[in-house]
VEXDREN-2710 file (C-alpha; in Angstrom, 1 decimal):
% VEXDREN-2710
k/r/px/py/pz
1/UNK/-24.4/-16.0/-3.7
2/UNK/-22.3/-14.3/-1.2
3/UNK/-24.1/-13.1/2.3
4/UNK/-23.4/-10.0/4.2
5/UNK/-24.6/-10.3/7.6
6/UNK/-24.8/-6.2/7.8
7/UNK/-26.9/-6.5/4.5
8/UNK/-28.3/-9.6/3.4
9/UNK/-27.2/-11.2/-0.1
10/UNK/-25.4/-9.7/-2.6
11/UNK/-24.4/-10.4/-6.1
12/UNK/-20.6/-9.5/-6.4
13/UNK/-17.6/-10.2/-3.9
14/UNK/-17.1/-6.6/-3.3
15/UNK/-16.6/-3.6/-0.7
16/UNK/-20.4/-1.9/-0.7
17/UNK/-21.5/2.0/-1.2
18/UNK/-22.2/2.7/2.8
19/UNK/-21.1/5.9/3.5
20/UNK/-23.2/9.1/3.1
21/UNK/-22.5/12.7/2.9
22/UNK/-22.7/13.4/6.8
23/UNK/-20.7/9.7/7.1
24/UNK/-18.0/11.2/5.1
25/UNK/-17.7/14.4/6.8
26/UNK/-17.7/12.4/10.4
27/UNK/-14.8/10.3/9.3
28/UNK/-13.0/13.3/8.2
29/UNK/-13.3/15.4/10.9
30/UNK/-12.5/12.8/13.5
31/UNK/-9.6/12.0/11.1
32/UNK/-8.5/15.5/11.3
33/UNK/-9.2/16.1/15.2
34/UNK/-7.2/13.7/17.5
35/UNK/-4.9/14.8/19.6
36/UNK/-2.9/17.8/18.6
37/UNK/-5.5/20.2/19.4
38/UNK/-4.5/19.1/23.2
39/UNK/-1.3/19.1/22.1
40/UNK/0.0/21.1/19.9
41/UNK/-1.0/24.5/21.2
42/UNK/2.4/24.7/23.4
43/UNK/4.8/23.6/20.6
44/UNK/3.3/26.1/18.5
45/UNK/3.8/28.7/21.1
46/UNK/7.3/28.0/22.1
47/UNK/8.4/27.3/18.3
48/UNK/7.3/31.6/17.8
49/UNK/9.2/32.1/21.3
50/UNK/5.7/33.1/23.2
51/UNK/3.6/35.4/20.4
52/UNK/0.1/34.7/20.9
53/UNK/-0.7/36.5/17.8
54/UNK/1.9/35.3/15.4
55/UNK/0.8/31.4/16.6
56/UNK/-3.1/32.4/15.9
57/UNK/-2.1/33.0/12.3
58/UNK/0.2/30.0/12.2
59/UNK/-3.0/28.0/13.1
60/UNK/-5.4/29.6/10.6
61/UNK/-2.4/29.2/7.7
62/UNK/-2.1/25.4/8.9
63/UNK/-6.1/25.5/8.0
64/UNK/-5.3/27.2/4.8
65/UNK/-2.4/24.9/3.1
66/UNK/-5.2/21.8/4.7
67/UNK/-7.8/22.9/2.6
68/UNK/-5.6/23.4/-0.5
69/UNK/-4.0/20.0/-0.1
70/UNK/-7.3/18.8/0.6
71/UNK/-8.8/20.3/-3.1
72/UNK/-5.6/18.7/-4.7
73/UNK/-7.0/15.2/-3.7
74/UNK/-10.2/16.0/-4.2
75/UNK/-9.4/16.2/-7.9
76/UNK/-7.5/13.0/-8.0
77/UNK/-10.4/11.1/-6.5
78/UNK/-13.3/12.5/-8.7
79/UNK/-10.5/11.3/-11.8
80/UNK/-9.6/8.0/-10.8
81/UNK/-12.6/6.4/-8.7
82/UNK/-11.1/3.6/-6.7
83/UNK/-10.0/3.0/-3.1
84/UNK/-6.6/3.2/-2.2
85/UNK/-5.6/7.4/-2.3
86/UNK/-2.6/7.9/-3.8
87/UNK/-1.5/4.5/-5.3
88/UNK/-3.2/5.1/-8.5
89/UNK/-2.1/8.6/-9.2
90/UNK/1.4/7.5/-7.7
91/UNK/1.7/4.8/-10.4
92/UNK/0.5/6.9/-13.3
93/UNK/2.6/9.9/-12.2
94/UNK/6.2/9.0/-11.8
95/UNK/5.7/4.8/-12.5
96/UNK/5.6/1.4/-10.5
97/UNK/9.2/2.1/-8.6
98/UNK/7.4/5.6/-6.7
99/UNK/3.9/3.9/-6.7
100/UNK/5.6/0.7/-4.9
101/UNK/7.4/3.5/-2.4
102/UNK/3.7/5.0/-1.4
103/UNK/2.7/1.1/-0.6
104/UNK/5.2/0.1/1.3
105/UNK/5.3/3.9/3.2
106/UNK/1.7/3.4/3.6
107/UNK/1.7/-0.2/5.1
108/UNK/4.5/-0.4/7.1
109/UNK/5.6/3.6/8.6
110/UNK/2.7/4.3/11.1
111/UNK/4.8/6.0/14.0
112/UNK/2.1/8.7/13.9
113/UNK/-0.8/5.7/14.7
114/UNK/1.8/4.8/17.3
115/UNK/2.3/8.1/19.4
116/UNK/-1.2/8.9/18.9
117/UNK/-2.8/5.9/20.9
118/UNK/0.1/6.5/23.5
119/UNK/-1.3/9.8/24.2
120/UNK/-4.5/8.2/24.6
121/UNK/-3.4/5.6/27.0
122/UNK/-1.9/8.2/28.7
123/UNK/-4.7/10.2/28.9
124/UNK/-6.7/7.0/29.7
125/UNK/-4.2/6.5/33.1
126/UNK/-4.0/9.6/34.6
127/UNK/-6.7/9.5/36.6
128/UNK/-5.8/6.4/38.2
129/UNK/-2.4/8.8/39.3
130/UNK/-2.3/10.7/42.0
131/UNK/-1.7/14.3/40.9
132/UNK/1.8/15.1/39.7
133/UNK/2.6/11.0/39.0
134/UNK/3.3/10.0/35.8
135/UNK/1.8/6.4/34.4
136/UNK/5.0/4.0/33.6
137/UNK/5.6/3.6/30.2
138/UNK/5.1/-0.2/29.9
139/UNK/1.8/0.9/31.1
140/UNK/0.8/3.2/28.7
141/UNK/2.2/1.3/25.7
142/UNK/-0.1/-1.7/27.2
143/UNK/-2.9/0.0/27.3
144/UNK/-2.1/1.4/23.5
145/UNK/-1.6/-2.3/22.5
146/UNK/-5.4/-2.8/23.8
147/UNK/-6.6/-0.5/22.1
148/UNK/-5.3/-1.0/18.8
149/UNK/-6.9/-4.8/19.2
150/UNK/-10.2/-3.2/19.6
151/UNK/-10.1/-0.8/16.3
152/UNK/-8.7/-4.2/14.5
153/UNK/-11.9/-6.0/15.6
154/UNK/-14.3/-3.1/15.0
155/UNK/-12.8/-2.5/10.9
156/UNK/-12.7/-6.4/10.8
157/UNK/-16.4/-6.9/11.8
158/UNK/-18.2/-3.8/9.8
159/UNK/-17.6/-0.9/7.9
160/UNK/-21.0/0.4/9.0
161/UNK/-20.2/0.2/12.3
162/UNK/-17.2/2.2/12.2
163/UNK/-18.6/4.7/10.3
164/UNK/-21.6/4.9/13.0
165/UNK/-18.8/4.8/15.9
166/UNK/-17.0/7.8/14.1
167/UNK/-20.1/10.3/14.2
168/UNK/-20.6/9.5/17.6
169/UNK/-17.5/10.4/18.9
170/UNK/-17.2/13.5/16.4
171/UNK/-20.0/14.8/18.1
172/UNK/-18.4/14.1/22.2
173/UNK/-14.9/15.4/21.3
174/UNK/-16.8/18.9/18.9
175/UNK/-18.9/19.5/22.8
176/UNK/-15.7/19.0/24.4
177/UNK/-13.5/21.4/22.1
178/UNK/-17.0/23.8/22.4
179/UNK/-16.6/23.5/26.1
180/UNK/-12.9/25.2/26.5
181/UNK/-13.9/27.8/23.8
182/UNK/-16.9/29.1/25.5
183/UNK/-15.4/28.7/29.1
184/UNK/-12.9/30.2/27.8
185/UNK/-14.3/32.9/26.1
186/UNK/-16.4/33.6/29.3
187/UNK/-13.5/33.9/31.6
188/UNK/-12.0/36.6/29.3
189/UNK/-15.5/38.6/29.5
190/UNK/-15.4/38.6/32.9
191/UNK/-12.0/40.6/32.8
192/UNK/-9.4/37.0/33.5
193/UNK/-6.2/39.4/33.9
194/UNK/-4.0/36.6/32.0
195/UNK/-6.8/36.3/28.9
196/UNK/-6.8/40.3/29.0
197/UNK/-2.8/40.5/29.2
198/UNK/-2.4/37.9/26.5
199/UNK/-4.8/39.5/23.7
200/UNK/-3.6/42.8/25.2
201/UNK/0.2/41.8/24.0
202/UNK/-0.6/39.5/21.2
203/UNK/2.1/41.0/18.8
204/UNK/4.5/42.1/21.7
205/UNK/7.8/43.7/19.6
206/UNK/10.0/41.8/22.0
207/UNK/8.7/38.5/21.2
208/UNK/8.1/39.3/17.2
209/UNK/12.0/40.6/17.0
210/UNK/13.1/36.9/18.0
211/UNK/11.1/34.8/15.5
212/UNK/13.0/33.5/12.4
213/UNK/11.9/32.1/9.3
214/UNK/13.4/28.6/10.5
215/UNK/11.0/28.9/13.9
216/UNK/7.9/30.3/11.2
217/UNK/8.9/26.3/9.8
218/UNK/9.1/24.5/12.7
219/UNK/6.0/26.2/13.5
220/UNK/4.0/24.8/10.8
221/UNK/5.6/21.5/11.1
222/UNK/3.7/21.4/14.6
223/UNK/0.9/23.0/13.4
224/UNK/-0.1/20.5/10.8
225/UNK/-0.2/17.7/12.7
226/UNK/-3.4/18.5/13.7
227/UNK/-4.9/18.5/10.3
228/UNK/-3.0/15.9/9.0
229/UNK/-5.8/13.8/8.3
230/UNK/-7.2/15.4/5.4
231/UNK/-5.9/12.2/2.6
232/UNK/-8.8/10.0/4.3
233/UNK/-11.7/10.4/1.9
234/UNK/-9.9/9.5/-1.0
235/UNK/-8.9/6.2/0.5
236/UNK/-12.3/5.0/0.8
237/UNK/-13.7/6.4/-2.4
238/UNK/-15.6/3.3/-3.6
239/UNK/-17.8/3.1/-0.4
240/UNK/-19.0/6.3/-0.9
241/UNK/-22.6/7.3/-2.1
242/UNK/-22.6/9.8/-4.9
243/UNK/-18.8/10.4/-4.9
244/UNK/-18.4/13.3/-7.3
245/UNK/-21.0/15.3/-5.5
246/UNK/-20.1/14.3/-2.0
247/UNK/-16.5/13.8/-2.1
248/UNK/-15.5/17.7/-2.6
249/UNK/-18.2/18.5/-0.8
250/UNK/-17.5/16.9/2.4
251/UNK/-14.2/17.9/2.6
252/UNK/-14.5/21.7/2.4
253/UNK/-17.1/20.9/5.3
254/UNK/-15.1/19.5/7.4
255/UNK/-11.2/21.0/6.9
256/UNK/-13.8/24.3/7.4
257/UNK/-15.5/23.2/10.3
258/UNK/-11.9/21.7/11.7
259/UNK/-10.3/25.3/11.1
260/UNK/-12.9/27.2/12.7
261/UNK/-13.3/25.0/15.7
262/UNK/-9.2/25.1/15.7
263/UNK/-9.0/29.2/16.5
264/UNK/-12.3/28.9/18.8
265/UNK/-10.1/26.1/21.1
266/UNK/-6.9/28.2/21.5
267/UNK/-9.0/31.5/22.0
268/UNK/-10.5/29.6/24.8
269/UNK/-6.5/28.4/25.8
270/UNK/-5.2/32.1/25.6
271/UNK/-8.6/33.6/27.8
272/UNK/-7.7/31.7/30.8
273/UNK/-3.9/30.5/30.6
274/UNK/-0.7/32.6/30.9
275/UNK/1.7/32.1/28.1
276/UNK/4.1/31.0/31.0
277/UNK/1.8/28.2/31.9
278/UNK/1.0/26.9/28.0
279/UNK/4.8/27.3/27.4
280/UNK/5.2/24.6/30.4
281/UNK/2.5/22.5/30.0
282/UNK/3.1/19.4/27.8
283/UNK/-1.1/18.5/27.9
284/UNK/-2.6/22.3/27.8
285/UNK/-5.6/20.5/27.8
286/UNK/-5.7/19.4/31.5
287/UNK/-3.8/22.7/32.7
288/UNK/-6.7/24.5/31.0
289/UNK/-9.1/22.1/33.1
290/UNK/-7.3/22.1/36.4
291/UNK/-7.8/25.9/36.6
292/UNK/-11.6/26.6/35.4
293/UNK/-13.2/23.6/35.7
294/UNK/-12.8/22.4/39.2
295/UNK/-14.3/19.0/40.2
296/UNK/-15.0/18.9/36.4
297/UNK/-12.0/18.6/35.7
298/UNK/-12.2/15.1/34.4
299/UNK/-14.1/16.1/31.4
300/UNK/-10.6/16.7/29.4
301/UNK/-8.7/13.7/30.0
302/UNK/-11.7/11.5/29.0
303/UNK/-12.4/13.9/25.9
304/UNK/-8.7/13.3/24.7
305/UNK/-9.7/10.0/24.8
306/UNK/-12.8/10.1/23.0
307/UNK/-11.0/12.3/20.3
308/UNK/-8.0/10.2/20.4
309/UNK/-9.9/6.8/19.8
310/UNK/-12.3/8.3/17.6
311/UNK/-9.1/9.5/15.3
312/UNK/-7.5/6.4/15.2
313/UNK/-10.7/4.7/14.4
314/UNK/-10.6/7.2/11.3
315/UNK/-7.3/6.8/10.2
316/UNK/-7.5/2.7/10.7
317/UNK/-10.4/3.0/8.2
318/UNK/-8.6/4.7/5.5
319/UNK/-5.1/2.9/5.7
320/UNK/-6.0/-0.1/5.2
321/UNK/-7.4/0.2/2.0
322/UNK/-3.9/1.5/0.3
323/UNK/-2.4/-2.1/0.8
324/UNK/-5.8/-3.7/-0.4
325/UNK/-5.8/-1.8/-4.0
326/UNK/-1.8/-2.1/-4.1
327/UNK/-2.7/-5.7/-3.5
328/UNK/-5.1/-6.3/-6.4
329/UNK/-2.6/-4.8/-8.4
330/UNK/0.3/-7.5/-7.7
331/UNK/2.2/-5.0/-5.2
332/UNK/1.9/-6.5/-2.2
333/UNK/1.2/-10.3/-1.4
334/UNK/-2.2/-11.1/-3.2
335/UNK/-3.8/-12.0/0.1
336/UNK/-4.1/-8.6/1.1
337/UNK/-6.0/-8.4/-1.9
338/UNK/-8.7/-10.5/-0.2
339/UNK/-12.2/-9.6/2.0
340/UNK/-13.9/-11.3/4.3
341/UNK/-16.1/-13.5/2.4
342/UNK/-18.8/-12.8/5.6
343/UNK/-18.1/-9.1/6.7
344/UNK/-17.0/-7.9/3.0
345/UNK/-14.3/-5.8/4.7
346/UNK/-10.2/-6.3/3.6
347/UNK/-9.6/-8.4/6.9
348/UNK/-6.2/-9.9/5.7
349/UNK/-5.2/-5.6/5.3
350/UNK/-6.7/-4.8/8.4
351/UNK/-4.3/-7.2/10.5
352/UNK/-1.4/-6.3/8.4
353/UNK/-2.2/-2.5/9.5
354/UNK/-2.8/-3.4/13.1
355/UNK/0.4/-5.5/13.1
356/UNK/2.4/-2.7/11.8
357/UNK/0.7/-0.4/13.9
358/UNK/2.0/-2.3/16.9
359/UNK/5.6/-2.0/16.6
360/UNK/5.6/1.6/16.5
361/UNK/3.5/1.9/19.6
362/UNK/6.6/-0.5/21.7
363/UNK/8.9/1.2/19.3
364/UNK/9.6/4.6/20.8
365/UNK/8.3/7.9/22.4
366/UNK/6.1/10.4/21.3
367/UNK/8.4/13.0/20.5
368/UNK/10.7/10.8/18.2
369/UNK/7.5/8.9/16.5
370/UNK/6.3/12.4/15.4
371/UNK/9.8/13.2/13.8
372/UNK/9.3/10.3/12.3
373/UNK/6.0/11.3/10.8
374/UNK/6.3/14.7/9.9
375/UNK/9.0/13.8/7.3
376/UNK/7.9/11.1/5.5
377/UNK/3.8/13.0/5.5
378/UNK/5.3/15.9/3.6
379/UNK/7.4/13.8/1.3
380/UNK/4.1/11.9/0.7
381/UNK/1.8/15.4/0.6
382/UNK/4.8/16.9/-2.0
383/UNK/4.5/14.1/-4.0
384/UNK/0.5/14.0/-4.3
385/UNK/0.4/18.1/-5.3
386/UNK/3.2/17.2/-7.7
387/UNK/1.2/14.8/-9.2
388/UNK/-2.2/16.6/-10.4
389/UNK/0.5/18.6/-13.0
390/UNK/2.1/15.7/-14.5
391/UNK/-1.1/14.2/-14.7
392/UNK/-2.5/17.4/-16.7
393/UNK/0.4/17.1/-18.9
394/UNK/0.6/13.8/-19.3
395/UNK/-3.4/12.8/-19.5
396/UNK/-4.9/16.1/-20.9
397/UNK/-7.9/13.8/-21.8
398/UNK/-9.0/12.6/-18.6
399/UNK/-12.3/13.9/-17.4
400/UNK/-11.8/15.9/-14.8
401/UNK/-15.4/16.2/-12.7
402/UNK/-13.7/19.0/-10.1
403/UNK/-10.3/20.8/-11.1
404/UNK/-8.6/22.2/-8.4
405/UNK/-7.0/25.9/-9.6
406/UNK/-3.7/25.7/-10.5
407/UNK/-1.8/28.4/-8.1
408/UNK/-3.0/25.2/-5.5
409/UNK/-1.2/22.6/-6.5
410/UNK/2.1/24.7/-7.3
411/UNK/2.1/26.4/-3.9
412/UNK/1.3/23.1/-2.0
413/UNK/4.5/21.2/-3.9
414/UNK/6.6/24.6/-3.1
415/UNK/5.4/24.6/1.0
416/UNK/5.6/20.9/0.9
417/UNK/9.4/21.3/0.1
418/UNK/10.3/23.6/2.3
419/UNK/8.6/21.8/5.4
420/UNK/10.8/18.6/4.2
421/UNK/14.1/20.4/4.0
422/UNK/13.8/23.0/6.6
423/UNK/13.9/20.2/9.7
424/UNK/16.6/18.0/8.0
425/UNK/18.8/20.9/7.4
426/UNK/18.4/22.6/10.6
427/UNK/18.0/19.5/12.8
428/UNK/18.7/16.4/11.4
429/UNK/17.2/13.7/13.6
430/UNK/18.5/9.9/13.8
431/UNK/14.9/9.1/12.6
432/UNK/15.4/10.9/9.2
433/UNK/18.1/8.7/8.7
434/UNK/16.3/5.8/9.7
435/UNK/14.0/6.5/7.2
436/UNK/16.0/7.2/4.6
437/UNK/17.4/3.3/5.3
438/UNK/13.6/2.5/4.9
439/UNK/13.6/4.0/1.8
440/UNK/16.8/1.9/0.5
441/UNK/15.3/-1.5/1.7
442/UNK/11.9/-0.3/-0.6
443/UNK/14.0/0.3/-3.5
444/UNK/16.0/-3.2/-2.9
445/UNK/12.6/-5.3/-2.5
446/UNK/11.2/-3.7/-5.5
447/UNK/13.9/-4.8/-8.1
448/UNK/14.0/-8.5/-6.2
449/UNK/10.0/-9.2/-5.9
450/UNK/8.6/-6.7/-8.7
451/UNK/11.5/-6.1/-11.2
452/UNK/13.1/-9.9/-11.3
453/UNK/9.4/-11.7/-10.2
454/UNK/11.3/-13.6/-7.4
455/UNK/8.9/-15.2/-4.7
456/UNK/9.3/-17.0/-1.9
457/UNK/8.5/-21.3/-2.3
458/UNK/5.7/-22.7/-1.6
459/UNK/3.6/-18.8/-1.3
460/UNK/0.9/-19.8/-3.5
461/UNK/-0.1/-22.8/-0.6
462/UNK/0.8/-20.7/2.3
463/UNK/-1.4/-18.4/0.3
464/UNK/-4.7/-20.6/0.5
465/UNK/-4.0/-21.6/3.7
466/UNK/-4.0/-17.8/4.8
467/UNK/-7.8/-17.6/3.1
468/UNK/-8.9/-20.6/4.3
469/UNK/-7.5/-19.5/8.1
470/UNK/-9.4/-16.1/7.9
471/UNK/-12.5/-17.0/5.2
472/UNK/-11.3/-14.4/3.3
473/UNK/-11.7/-14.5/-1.1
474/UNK/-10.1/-12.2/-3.8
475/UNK/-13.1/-9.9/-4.7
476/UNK/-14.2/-9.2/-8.4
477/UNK/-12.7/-6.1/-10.3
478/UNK/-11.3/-5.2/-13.7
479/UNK/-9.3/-2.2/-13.0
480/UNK/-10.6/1.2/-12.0
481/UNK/-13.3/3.8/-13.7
482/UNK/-12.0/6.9/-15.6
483/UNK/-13.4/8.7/-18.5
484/UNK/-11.6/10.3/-21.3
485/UNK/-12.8/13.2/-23.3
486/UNK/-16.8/12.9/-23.7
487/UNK/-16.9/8.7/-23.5
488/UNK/-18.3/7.8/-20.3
489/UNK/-17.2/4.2/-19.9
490/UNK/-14.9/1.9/-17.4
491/UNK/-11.6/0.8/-18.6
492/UNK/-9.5/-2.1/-17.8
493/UNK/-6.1/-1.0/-16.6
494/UNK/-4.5/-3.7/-15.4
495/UNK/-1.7/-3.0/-17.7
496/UNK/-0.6/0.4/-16.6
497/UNK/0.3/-1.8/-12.7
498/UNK/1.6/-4.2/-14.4
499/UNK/3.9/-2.7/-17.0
END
């Protein structure tokens, strides 16, 4: 008999049902809102060379193709009820070589976890600045470093208490992004002459005449940042209560919620700031601050931070579970197949994760990290669309609880595509290449340690020593659930990771 200290004695070594409806919307929506709303207002904006209105509709189209990606997964997790997102589907879809890519992708990239918690060490240091000095860098990246030890403690310790940490800070950072819409909005009542000018001139000919369909692109490449988050639910589908009902369910909430709030924010940005001052600002947040709020000022940098931390708590939550289930399935070392024989959380996964993590945030700055991330996310997102057909063809049987419409997946695989191609034909960056190199060394590692069964010597006792060192034990499971036709029963599919 195992104990959980969070709930007392339980039967079976395994991860437990704790997250609710409202839990499950909290950990999406602080998934989705970090820090790009802060952010990502002024790359918008000077990607569409200065059209308010033409940036309003990239935001509420970034909303859109969220939602429909969003549906797509939805479908895929309802199907195939395990942790672990797109692993499963991966592996069915286009076979172990792809499935192995997503793993490694998923384990080891993180540049976005990276530049995300240096924005909110940033964030964190300004205050202690003097206005118009900038933190040092070794600074920031220390206080990022911090941080990251703090979300590795809090997954390690309790998935309960993560999930209770993520709807408080949903709640501060939704009455901080409330607060600069309705100041906002106020501002403009009152007759702000840059609000009035800006809505007055939102699709000024000048500015319209200069936008491309390359800059419409680039656009949305900034504009999904922001609600990038939307994979997170289907990572963590076997803690969820009443999946098929509250797995949809709480993700049109919250990409709807997210979307709405979204327009609300930069309404509240345009009412009060000139286009001139967005275009110049690289934190609109605090320039929106600086100029309303006075000697409350400090409310937006320590919101960023809320929303920042809160994100990454999130995220941490649902990435480690894509090495655990590759784990079980002989894709990764088995120890990160392991929980914590105490906590019942994937400890050996969460370290990996944080480990990983921490690298990207000494590796680089935020501008390269979130090159970095864009085009590996929408090779990943491509894939994922892509695979709901094959899997239609291929599996006609499966049940199906929720079905996504078709025109969704096509149209995600075709925008998915173009937001891949579009930045590495018109401009190539040196971390496109790089990883491109990381895609090589994935191929290389698979035929050595998958395809040819090579190890290293002497894994199997560094292995127990490992478990021993962290009290962690392989948990009990036979494959994952499906149902085919009208037979509602669970199937052992060890064979289709195997084979």
């Amino acid at each position: 008999m195992i104990e959980d200290k969070n709930e007392g004695k339980v039967d079976e070594l395994k991860m437990k049902k704790r997250i609710g409806l409202w839990g499950a919307v909290a950990l999406q929506v602080s998934n989705l809102v970090g820090s790009g709303i802060f952010v990502s207002p002024s790359g918008i904006l000077r990607t569409v060379h200065g059209s308010l209105g033409i940036s309003m509709i990239i935001w509420f189209g970034c909303g859109a193709i969220a939602m429909m990606s969003s549906l797509c997964y939805c479908e895929l997790a309802t199907t195939f009820r395990a942790s672990g997102g797109d692993y499963i589907n991966y592996k069915l879809a286009y076979g172990p070589l792809i499935a192995f890519w997503l793993v490694c992708t998923s384990t080891f990239w993180h540049p976005a976890n990276g530049a995300t918690l240096q924005i909110f060490a940033r964030y964190l240091l300004i205050p202690f600045f003097g206005e118009g000095c900038h933190p040092p860098e070794g600074a920031i990246k220390l206080i990022a470093f911090l941080a990251l030890s703090v979300l590795i403690y809090l997954n390690h310790r309790s998935v309960t208490t993560s999930v209770h940490f993520e709807i408080f800070f949903t709640s501060a950072k939704f009455l901080a992004m409330a607060i600069i819409a309705i100041v906002g909005i106020f501002h403009l009542a009152k007759g702000r002459p840059a609000g009035v000018h800006n809505f007055q001139h939102a699709f000024d000919e000048e500015e319209l005449s200069k936008i491309t369909f390359t800059d419409i692109a680039r656009a949305f490449h900034a504009g999904l940042f922001p609600f990038s988050g939307w994979i997170l639910l289907n990572n963590v589908t076997e803690e969820i209560h009443d999946m098929k009902r509250n797995l949809p369910l709480a993700a049109i909430i919250s990409m709807v919620l997210v979307t709405i709030i979204y327009l609300f924010v930069n309404v509240g940005y345009f009412s009060v700031l000139s286009v001139s001052d967005m275009l110049s600002s690289k934190a609109v947040g605090v320039e929106f601050a600086s100029q309303v709020l006075g000697p409350m000022a400090w409310v937006i940098p320590v919101s960023v931070c809320i929303s920042t931390i809160g994100n990454q708590n999130a995220c941490y939550l649902q990435a480690t579970r894509v090495p655990f289930v590759a784990a079980r399935a002989g894709h990764l070392p088995k120890i990160l197949s392991t929980i914590h024989t105490t906590y019942l959380t994937p400890s050996a996964s969460i370290i990996t994760m944080g480990m990983t993590i921490g690298i990207f945030v000494f590796l680089g700055d935020f501008e390269m990290l979130m090159d970095g991330f864009g085009f590996v996310m929408w090779t990943l997102l491509s894939l994922s669309a892509a695979s709901v057909l094959i899997l239609r063809w291929k599996m006609p049987d499966l049940s199906r609880p929720y079905k996504v419409p078709l025109p969704v997946p096509i149209l995600v695989c075709v925008l998915g595509i173009y937001f891949v191609l579009t930045p590495l034909i018109n401009k190539p960056s040196f971390v496109y290449f790089l990883a491109v190199g990381f895609y090589v060394i994935i191929a290389i590692c698979y035929y050595v340690f998958i395809g040819r069964k090579h190890s290293f010597p002497g894994m199997g006792r560094f292995h127990k020593f490992l478990q021993k060192l962290m009290m962690v034990a392989e948990t009990d499971w036979n494959g994952f659930e499906y149902e085919v036709g009208r037979n509602k029963k669970e199937e052992n599919v060890d064979n289709i990771y195997t084979s």
